[in-house]
N, C-alpha and C positions, 0 to 999 in steps of 0.2 A: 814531110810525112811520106812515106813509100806507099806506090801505087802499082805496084807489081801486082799481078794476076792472084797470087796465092796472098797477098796483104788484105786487097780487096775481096777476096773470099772470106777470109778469115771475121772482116769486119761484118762482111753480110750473115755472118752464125751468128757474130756476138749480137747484132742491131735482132735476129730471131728468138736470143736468150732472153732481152729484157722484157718483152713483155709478159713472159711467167712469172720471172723473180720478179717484177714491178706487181702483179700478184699478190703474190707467196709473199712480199713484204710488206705490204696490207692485211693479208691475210693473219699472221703473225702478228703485228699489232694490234688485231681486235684480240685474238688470243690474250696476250698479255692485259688488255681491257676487261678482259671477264675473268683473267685470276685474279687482277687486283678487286673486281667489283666482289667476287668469294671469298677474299681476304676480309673484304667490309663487312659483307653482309654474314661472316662467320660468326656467331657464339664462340666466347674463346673458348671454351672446353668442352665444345659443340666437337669440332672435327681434328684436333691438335695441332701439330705442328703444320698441317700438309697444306692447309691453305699458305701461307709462306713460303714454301716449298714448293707449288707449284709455281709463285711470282717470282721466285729464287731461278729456277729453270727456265720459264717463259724472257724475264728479258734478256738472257746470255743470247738465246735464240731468235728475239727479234736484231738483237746485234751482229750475230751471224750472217740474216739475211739482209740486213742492211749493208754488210761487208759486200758480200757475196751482189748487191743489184752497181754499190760504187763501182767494185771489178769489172761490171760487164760494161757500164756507162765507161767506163775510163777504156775498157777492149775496144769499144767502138770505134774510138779516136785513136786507139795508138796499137795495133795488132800486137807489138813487140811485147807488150807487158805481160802477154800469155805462156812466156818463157820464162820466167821470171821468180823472183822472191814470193811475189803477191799470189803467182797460180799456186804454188805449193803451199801459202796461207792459206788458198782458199781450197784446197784437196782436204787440207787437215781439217779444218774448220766446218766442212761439209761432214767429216768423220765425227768430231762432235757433234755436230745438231743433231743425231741419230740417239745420242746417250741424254742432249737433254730433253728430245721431246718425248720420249721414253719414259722420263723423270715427271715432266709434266705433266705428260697423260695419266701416272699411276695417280700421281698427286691430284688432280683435277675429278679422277675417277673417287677415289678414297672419299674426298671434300660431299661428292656427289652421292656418296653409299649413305658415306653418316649423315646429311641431310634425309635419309630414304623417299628420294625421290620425292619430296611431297611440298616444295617451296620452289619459288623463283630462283634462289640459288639453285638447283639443281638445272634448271634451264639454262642461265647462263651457262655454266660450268661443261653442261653437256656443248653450249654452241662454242663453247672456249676450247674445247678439246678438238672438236670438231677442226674450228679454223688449224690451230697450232700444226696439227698430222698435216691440211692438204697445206699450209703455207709453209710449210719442211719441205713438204714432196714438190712444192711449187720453186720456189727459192734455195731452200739452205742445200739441196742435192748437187743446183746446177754450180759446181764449181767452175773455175776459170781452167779451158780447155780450149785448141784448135778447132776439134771436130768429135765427134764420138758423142753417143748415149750420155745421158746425166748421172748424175753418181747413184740411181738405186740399185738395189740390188741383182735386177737382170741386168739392169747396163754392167755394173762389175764383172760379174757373169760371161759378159759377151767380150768385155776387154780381154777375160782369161783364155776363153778358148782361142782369141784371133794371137794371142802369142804363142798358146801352143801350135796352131795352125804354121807360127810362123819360125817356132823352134828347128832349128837344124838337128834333124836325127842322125847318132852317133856310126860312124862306118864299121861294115861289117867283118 
């Protein structure tokens, strides 16, 4: 294992990443607990397809973040793998959880309308939504990276400007 300056840095961000995604991926499984408990406790022709639809979404993205907590457990122990096949799986894969918690959220929202607010499915549902957004924002963002912001939207954001910062302007 290489113990160079920048290896042991590198380890020290990733050993800082898991304790959100270990989070976010809790988090995200209660999610996916209270679409499947909205899928149960659904009337079939109570809220149609969207209670499925919401468990259809919820576990791609508890797999995401389960991906996404492996990658930082496996960064810890081996910095190299940050350059790799895996970080670019998990850039992408951070770019999805974005479309399915999106997916989720409408789905869990919908579930929670035709209910009108007035059962216990609506409660869960509200606390499934709830989990699903911050165990995204906790986990499915932070992809595998050396250093830098996690993948929301400011941090993207702030990637942009530091390459124009560091774009060479053309001679005059």
């Amino acid at each position: 294992m290489d113990t160079s300056p920048d290896s042991t840095r590198t380890a020290e961000f990733a050993a800082g990443e898991l304790g959100p995604v270990r989070l976010g991926t809790a988090l995200t499984a209660v999610g996916l607990v209270a679409a499947v408990a909205g899928l149960v406790l659904s009337p079939s022709a109570d809220a149609g397809v969207w209670p499925v639809v919401s468990v259809v979404a919820a576990a791609p993205l508890v797999l995401v973040t389960v991906f996404q907590l492996w990658g930082w457990t496996r960064a810890q122990r081996d910095p190299a793998i940050l350059a790799g096949g895996i970080a670019r799986a998990s850039f992408w894969l951070h770019v999805l959880s974005y479309l399915l918690v999106l997916l989720a959220m409408f789905a869990m929202l919908t579930v929670l309308v035709a209910a009108n607010f007035a059962d216990g499915r609506s409660v869960i549902m509200l606390f499934g939504v709830l989990a699903l957004v911050l165990g995204q924002g906790l986990a499915a963002v932070r992809f595998l990276r050396t250093g830098g912001p996690a993948g929301t939207i400011p941090g993207h954001m702030q990637r942009l400007r530091e390459l124009d910062r560091r774009r060479v302007s053309p001679p005059e």
